[in-house]
ChimeraX commands (.cxc) that place a marker at each C-alpha (Angstrom):
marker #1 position 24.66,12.67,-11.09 radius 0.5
marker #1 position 22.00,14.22,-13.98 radius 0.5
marker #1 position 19.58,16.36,-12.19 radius 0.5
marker #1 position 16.51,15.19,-13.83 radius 0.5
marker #1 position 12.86,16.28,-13.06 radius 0.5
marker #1 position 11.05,13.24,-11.25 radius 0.5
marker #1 position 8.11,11.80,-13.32 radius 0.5
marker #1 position 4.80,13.00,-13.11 radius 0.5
marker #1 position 2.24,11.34,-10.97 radius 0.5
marker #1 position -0.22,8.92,-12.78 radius 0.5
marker #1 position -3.77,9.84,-13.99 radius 0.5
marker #1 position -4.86,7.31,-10.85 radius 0.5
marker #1 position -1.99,9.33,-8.55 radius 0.5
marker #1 position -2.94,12.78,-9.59 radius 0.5
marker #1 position -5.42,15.32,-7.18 radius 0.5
marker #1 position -5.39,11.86,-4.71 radius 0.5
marker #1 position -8.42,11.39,-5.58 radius 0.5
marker #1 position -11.05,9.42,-2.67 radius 0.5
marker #1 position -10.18,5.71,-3.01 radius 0.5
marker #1 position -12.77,3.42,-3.79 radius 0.5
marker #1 position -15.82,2.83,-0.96 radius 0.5
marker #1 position -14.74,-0.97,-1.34 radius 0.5
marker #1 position -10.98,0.06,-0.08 radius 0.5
marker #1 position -12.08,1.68,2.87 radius 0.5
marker #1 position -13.43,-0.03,6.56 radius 0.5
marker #1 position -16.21,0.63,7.52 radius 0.5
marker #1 position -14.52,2.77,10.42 radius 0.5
marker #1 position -13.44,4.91,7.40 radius 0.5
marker #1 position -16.66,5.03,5.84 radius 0.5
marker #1 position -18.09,6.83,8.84 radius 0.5
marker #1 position -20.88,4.04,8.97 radius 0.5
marker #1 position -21.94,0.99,11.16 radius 0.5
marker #1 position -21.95,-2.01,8.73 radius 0.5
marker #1 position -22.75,-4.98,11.21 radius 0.5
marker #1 position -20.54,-7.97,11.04 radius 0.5
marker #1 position -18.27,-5.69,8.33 radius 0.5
marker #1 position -18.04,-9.05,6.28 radius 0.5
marker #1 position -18.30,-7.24,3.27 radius 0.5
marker #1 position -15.08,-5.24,3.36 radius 0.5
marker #1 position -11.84,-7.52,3.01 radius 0.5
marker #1 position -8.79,-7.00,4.74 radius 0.5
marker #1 position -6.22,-4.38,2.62 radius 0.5
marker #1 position -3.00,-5.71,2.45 radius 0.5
marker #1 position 0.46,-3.98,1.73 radius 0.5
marker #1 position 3.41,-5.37,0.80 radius 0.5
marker #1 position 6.47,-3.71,2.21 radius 0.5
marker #1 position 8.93,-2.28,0.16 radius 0.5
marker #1 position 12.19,-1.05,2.81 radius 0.5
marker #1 position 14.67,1.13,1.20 radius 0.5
marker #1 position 18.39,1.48,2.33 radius 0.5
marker #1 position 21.37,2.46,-0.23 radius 0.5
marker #1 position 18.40,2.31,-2.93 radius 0.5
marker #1 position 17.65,-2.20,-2.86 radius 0.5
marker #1 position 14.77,-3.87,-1.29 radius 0.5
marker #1 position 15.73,-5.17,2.21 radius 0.5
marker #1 position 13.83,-6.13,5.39 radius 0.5
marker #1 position 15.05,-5.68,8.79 radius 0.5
marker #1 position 14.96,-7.56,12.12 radius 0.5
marker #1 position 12.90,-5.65,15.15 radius 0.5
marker #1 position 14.49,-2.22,13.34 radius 0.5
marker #1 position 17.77,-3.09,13.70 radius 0.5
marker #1 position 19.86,-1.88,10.88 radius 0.5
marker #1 position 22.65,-4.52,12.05 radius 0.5
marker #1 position 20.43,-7.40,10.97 radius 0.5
marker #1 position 19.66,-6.42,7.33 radius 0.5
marker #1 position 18.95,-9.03,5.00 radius 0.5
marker #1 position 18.81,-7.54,1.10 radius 0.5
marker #1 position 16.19,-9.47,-1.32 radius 0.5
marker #1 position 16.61,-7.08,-4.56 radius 0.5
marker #1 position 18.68,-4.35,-5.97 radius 0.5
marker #1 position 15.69,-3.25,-7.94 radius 0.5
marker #1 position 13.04,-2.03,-6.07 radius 0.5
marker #1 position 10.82,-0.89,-9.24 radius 0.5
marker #1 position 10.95,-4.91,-9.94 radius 0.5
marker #1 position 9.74,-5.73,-6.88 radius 0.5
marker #1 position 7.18,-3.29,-7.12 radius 0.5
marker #1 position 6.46,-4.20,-10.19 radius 0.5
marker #1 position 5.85,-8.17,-9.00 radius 0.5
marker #1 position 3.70,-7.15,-6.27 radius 0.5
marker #1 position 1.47,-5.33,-8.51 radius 0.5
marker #1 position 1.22,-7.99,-10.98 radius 0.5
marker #1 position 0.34,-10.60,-7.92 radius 0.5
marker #1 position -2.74,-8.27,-7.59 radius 0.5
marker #1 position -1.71,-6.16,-4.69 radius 0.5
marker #1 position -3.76,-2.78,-4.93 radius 0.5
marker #1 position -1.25,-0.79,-2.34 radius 0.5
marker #1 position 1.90,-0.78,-1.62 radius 0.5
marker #1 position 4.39,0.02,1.34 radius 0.5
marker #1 position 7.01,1.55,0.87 radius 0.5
marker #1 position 9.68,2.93,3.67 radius 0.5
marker #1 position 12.40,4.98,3.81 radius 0.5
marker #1 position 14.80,3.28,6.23 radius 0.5
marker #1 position 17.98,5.73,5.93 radius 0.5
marker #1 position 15.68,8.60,6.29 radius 0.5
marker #1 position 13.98,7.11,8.92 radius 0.5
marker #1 position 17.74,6.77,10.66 radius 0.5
marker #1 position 18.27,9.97,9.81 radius 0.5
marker #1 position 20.68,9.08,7.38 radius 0.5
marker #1 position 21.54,10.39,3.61 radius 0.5
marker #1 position 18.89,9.11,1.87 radius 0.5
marker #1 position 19.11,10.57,-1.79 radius 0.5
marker #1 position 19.16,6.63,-3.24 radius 0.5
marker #1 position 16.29,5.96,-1.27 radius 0.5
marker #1 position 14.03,8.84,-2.73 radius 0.5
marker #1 position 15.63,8.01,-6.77 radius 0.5
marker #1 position 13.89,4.31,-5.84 radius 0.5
marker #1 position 11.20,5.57,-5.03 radius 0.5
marker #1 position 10.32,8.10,-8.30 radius 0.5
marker #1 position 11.38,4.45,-9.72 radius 0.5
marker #1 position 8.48,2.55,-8.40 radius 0.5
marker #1 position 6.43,5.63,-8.33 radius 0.5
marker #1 position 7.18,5.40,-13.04 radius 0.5
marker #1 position 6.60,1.18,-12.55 radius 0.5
marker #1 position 3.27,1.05,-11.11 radius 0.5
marker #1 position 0.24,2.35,-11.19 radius 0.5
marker #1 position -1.31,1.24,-7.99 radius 0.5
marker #1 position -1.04,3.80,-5.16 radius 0.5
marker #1 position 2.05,3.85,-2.96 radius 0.5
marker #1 position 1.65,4.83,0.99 radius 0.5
marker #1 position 5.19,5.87,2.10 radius 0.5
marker #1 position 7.11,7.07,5.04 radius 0.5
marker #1 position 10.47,7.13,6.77 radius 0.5
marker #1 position 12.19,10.39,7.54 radius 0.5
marker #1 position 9.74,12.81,6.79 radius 0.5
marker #1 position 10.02,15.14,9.47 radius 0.5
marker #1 position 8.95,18.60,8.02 radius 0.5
marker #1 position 5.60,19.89,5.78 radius 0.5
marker #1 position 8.18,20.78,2.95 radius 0.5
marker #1 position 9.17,16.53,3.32 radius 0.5
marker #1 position 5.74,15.95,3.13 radius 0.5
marker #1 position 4.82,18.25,-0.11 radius 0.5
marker #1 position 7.78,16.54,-1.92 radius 0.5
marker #1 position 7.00,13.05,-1.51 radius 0.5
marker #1 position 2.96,13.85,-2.27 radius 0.5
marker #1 position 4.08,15.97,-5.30 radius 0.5
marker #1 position 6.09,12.90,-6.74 radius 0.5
marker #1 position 3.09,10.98,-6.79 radius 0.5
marker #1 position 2.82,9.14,-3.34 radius 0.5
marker #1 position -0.86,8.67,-2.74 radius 0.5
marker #1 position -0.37,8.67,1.42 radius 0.5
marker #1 position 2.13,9.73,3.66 radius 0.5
marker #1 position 2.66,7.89,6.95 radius 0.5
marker #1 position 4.55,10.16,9.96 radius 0.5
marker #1 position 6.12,8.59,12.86 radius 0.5
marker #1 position 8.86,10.88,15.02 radius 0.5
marker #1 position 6.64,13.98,14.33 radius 0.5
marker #1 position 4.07,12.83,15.40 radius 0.5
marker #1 position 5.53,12.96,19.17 radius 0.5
marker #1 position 7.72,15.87,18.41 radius 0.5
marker #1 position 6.12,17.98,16.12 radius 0.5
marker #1 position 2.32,17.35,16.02 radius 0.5
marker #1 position 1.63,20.73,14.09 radius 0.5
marker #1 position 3.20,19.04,10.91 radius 0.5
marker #1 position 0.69,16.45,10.99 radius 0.5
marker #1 position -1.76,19.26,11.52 radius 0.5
marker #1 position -0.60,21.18,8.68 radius 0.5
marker #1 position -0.49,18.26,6.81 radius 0.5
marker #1 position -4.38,17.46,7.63 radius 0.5
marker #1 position -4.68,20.68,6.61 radius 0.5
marker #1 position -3.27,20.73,3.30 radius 0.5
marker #1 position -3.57,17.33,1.74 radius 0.5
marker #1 position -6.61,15.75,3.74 radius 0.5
marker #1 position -6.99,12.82,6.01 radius 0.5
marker #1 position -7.27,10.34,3.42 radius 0.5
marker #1 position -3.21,11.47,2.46 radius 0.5
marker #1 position -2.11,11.41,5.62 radius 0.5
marker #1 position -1.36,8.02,8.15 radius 0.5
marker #1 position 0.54,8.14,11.50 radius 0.5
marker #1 position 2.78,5.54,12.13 radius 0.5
marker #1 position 2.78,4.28,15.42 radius 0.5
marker #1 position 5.90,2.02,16.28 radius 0.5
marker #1 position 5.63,0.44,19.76 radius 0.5
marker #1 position 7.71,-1.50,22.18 radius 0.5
marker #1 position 6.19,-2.32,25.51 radius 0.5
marker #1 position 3.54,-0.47,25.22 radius 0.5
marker #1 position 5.60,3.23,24.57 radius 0.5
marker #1 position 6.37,4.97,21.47 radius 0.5
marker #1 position 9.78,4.41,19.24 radius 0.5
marker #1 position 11.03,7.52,17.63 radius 0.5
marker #1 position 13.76,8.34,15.12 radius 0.5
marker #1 position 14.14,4.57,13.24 radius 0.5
marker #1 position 13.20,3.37,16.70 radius 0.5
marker #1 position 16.66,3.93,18.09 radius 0.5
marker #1 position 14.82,6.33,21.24 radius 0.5
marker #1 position 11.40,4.87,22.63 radius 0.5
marker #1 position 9.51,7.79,24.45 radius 0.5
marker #1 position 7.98,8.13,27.35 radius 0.5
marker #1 position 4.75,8.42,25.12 radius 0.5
marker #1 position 1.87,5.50,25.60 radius 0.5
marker #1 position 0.76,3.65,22.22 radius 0.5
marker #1 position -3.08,4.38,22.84 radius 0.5
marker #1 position -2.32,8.13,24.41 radius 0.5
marker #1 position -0.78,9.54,21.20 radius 0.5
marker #1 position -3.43,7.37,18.65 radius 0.5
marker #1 position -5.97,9.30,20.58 radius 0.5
marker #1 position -4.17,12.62,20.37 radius 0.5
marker #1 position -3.94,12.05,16.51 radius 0.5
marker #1 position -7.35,11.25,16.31 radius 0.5
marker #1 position -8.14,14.50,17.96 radius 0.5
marker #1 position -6.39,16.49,15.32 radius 0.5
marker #1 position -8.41,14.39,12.65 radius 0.5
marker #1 position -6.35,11.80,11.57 radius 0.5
marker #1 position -8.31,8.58,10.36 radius 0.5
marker #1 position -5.84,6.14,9.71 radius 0.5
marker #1 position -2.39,4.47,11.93 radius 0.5
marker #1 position 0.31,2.32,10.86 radius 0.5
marker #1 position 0.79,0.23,14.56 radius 0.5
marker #1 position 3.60,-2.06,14.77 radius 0.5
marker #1 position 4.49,-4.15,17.55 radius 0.5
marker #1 position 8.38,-3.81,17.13 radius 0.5
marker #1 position 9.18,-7.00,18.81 radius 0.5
marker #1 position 7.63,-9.20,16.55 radius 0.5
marker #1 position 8.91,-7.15,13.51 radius 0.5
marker #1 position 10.27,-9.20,10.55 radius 0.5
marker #1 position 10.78,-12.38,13.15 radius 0.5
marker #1 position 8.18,-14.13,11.91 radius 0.5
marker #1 position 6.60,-14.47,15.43 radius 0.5
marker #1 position 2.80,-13.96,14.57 radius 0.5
marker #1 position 1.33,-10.58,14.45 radius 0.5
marker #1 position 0.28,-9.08,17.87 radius 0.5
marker #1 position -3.87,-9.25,16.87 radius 0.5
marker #1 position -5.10,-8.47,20.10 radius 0.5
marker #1 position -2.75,-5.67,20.64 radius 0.5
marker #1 position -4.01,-4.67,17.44 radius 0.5
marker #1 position -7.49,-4.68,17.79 radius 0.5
marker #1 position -7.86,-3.08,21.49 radius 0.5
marker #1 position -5.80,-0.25,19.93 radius 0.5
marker #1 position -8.51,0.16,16.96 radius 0.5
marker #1 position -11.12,-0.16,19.07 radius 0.5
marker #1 position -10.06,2.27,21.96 radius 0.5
marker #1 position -8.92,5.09,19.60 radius 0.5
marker #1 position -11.71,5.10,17.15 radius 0.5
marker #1 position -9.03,4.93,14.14 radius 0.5
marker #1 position -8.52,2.51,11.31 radius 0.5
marker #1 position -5.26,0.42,11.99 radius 0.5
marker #1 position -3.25,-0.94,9.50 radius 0.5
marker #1 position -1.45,-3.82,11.11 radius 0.5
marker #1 position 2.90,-4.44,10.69 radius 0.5
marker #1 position 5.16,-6.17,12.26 radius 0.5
marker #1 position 5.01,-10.26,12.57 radius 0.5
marker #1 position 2.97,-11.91,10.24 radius 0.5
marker #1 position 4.02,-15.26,9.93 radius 0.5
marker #1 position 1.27,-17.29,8.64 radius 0.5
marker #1 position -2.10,-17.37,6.48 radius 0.5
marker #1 position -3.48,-17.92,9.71 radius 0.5
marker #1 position -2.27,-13.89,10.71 radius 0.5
marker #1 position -4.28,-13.36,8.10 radius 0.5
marker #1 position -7.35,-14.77,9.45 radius 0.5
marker #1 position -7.21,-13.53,12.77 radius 0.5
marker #1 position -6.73,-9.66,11.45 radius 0.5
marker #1 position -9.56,-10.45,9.28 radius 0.5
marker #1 position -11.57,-11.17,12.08 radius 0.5
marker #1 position -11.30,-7.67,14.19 radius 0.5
marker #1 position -12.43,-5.87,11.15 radius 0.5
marker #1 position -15.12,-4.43,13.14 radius 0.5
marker #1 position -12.97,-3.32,15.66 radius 0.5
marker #1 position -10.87,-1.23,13.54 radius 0.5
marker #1 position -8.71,-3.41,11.61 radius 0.5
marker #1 position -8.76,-1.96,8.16 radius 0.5
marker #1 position -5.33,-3.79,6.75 radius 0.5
marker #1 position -2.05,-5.82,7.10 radius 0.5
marker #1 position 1.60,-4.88,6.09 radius 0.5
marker #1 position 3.65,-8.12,4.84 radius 0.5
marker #1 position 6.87,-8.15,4.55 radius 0.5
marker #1 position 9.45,-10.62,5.69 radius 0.5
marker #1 position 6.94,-13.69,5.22 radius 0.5
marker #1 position 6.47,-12.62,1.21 radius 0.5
marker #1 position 10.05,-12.27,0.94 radius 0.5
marker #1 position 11.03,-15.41,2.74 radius 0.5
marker #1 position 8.04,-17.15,0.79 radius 0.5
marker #1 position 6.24,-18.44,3.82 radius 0.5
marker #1 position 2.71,-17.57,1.53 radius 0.5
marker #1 position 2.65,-16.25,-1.78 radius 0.5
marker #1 position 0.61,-12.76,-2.27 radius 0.5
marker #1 position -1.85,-14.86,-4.24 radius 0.5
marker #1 position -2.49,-17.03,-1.24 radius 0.5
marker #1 position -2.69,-13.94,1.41 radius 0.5
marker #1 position -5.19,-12.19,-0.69 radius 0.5
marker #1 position -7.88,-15.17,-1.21 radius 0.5
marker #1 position -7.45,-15.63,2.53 radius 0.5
marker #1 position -8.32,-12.16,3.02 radius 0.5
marker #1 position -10.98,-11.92,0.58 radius 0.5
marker #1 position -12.45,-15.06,2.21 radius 0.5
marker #1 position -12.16,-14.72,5.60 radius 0.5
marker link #1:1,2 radius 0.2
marker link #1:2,3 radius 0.2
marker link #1:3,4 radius 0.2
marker link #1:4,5 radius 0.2
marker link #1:5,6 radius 0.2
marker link #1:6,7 radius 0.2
marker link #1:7,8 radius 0.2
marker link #1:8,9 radius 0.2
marker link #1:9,10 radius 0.2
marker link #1:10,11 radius 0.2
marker link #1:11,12 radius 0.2
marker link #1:12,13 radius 0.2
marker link #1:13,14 radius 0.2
marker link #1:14,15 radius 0.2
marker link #1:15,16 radius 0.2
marker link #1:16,17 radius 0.2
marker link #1:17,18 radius 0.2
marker link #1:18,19 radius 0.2
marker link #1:19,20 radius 0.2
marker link #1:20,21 radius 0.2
marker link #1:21,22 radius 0.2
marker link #1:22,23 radius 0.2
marker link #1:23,24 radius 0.2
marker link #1:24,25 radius 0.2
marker link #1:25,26 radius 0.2
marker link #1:26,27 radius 0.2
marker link #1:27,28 radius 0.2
marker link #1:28,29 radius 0.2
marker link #1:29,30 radius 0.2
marker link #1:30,31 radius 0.2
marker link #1:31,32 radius 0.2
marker link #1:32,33 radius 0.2
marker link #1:33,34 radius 0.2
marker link #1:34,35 radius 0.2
marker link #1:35,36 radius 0.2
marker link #1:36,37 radius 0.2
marker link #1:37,38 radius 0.2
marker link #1:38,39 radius 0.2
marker link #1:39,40 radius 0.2
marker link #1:40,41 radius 0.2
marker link #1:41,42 radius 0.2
marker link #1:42,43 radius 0.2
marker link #1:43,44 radius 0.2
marker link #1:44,45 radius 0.2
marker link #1:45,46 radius 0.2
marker link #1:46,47 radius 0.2
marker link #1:47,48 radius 0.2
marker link #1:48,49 radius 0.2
marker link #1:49,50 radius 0.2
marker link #1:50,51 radius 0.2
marker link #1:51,52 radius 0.2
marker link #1:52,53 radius 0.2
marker link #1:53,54 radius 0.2
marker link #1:54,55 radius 0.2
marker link #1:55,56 radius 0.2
marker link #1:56,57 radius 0.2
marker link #1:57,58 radius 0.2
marker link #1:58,59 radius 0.2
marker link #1:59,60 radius 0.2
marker link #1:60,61 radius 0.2
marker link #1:61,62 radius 0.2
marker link #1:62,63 radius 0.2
marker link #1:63,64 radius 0.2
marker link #1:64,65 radius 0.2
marker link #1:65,66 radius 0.2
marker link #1:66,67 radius 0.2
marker link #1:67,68 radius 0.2
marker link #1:68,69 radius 0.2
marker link #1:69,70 radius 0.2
marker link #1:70,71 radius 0.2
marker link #1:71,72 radius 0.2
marker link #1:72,73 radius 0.2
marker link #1:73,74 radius 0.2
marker link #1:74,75 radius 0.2
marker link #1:75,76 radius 0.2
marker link #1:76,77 radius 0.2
marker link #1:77,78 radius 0.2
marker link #1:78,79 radius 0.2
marker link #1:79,80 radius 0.2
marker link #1:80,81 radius 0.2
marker link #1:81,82 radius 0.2
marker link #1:82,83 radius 0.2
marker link #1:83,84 radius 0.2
marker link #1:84,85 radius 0.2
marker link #1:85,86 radius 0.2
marker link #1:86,87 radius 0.2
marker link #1:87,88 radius 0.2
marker link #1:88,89 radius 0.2
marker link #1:89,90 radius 0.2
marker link #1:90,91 radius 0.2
marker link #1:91,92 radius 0.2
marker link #1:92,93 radius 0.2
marker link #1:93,94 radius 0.2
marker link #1:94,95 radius 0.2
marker link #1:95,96 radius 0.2
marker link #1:96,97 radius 0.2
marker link #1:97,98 radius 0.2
marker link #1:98,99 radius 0.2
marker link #1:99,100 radius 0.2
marker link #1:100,101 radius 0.2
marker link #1:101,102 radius 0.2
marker link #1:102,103 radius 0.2
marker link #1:103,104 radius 0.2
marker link #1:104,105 radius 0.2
marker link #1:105,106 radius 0.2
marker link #1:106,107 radius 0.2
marker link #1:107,108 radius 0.2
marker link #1:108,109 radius 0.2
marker link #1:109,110 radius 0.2
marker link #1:110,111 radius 0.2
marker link #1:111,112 radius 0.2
marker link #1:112,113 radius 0.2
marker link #1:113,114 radius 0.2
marker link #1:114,115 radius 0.2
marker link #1:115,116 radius 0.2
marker link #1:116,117 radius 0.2
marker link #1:117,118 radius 0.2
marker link #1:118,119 radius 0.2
marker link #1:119,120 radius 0.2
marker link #1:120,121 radius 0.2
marker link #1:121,122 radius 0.2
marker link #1:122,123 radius 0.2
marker link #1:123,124 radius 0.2
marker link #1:124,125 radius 0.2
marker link #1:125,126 radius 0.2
marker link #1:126,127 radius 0.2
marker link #1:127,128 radius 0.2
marker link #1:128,129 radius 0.2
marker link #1:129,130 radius 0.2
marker link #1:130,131 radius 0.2
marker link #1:131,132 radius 0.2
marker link #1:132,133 radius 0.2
marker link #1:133,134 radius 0.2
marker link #1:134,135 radius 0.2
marker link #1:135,136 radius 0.2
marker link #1:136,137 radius 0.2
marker link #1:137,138 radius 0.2
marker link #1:138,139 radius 0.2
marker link #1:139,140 radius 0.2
marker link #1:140,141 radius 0.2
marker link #1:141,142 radius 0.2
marker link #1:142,143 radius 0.2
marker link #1:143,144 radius 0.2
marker link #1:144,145 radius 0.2
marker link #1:145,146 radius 0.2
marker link #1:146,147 radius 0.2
marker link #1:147,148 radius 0.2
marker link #1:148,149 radius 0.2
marker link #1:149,150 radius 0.2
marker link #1:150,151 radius 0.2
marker link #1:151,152 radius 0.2
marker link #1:152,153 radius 0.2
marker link #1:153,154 radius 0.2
marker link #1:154,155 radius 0.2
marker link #1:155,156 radius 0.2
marker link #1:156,157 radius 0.2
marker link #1:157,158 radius 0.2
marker link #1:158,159 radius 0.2
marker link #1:159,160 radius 0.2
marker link #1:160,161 radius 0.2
marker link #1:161,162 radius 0.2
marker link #1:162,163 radius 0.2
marker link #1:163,164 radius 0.2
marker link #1:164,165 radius 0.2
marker link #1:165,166 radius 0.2
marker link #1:166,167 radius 0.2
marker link #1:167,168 radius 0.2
marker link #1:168,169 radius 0.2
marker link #1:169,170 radius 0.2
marker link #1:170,171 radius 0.2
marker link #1:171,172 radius 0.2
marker link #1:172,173 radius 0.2
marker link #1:173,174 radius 0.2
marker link #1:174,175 radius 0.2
marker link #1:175,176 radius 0.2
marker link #1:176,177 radius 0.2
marker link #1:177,178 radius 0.2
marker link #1:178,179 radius 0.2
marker link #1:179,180 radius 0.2
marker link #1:180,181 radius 0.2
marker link #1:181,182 radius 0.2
marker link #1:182,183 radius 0.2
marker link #1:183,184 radius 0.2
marker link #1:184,185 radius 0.2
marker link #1:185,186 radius 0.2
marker link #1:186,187 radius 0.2
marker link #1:187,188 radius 0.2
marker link #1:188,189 radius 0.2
marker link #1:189,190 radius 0.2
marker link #1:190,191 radius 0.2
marker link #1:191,192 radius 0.2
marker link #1:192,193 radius 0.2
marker link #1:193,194 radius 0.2
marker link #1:194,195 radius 0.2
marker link #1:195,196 radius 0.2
marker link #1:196,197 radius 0.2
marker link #1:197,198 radius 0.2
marker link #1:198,199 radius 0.2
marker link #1:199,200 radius 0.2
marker link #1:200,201 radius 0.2
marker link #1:201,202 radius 0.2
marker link #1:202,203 radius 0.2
marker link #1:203,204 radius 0.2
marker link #1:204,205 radius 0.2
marker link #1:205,206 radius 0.2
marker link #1:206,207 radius 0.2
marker link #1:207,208 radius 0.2
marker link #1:208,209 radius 0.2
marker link #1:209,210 radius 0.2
marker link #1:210,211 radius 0.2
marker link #1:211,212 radius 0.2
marker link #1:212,213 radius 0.2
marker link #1:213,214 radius 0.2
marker link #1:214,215 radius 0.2
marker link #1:215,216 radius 0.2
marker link #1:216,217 radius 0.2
marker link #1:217,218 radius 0.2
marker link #1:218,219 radius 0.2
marker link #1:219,220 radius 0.2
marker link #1:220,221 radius 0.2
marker link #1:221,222 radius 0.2
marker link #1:222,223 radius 0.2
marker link #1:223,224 radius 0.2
marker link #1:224,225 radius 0.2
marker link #1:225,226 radius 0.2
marker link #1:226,227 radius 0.2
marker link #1:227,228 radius 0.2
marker link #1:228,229 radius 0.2
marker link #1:229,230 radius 0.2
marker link #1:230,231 radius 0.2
marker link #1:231,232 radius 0.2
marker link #1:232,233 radius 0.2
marker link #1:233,234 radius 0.2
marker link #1:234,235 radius 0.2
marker link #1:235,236 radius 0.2
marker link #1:236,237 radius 0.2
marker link #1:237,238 radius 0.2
marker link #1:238,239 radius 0.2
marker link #1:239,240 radius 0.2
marker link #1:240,241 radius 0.2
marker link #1:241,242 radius 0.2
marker link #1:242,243 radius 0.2
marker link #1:243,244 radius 0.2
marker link #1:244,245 radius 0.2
marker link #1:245,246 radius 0.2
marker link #1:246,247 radius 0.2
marker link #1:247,248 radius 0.2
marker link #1:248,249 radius 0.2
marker link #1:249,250 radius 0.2
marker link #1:250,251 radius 0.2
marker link #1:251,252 radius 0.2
marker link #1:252,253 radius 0.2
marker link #1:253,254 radius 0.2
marker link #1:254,255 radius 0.2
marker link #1:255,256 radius 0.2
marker link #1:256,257 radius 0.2
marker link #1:257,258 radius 0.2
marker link #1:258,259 radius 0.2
marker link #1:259,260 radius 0.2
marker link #1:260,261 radius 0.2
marker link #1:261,262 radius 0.2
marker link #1:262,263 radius 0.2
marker link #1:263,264 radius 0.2
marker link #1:264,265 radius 0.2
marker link #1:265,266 radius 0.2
marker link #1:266,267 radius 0.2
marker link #1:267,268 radius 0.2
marker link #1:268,269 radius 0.2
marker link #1:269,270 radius 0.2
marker link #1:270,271 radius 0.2
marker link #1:271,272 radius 0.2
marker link #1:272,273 radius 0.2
marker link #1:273,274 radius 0.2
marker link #1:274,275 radius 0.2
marker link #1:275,276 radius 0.2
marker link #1:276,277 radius 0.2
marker link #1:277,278 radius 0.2
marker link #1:278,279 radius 0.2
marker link #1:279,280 radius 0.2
marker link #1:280,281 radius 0.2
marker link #1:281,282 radius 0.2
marker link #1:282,283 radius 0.2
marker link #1:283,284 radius 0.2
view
């Protein structure tokens, strides 16, 4: 294959420049805002990468793959035009520890079809994986298996790009850690390594309950919320959303810590339309 140089980041992408105060909790913002009304819920539609198409697993489990696009760029491209203002993006080979070559080529796609900022992880398990993916024009990295392994390269990371570039994903089931695609859980507690993180400065987690990924269960709110509120971080909520009604009930722990939503399966499956999730957020 042509070894071509990947495109450069967009005018919005470039230096990651602060996002807007609107985009950011209050929790972010370093501020008490009362009822925290006047923030809405962010929400990301999830873009998961295998062979280089859109697909969305069941509870992780690469066995029970459903594919929903070949183009990924046109999915982003959709999403954007819906009026998302983030997107998710994951790596799942990488995250498998798999060849993941098509994966990264999809993602310098959507990186060239859209202009609103991508937050992506899978697989990154090394500062040099890090720089690449930022220098491509991600706008946020999120770091899972590190994380428990290698803490120092979210340190480094901190250290080089900022907190606002830099989101640990925590992936739980019973309470413990999942590493590596969450094919090992650790012996690590949910709530132990969020406060670790938040001792090295990170502001931000990805938590998803990995039981109720892509089912369509309902997302686990309180689980959600308690770990918000106990860490002191921002948590962007995955795994479960089923309804407008998931919605809702995030929107309602914004003050405990709640800044945002992944959707995946339920846009995909057409449960709500994008359209639909964002008034609800915006309302709520």
């Amino acid at each position: 294959m042509t070894n071509t140089s990947p495109p450069p980041p967009s005018p919005e992408r470039r230096g990651a420049p602060e996002p807007p105060q609107s985009l950011l909790s209050p929790r972010e913002r370093g501020r008490d805002e009362g009822c925290c009304g006047s923030v809405p819920l962010l929400l990301y539609p999830a873009i998961d990468l295998r062979g280089g198409r859109c697909v969305r697993l069941q509870q992780g489990d690469a066995a029970a793959e459903t594919v929903f696009a070949d183009d990924p760029a046109a999915v982003a491209r959709r999403w954007a035009a819906e009026g998302a203002r983030w997107l998710h993006v994951v790596n799942l080979d990488g995250a498998l520890g798999e060849a993941s070559q098509r994966n990264l080529e999809a993602l310098q796609a959507i990186l060239a079809a859209v202009e609103i900022p991508v937050q992506f992880g899978g697989g990154l398990r090394s500062s040099a994986d890090v720089d690449r993916v930022l220098e491509l024009g991600v706008a946020r990295v999120v770091l899972g298996t590190v994380a428990v392994r290698q803490p120092e390269v979210v340190t480094e990371a901190l250290a080089r790009h900022g907190a606002q570039r830099v989101c640990v994903g925590i992936d739980a089931r019973d309470g413990r850690v999942a590493i590596h695609g969450w094919q090992d859980t650790s012996t690590v507690e949910a709530l132990t390594l969020a406060k670790q993180m938040a001792a090295l400065g990170v502001r931000r987690l990805v938590y998803t309950d990995i039981a109720r990924d892509g089912m369509l269960t309902g997302v686990n709110v309180d689980a959600t919320a308690r770990l918000a509120a106990d860490s002191g971080l921002a948590v962007i909520a995955s795994g479960g959303v089923a309804s407008l009604e998931d919605i809702r009930a995030l929107a309602a722990q914004r003050c405990a810590g709640i800044a945002g939503v992944i959707i995946g399966m339920a846009l995909y499956r057409g449960a709500f339309t994008l359209a639909q999730a964002l008034a609800t957020a915006q309302g709520a």
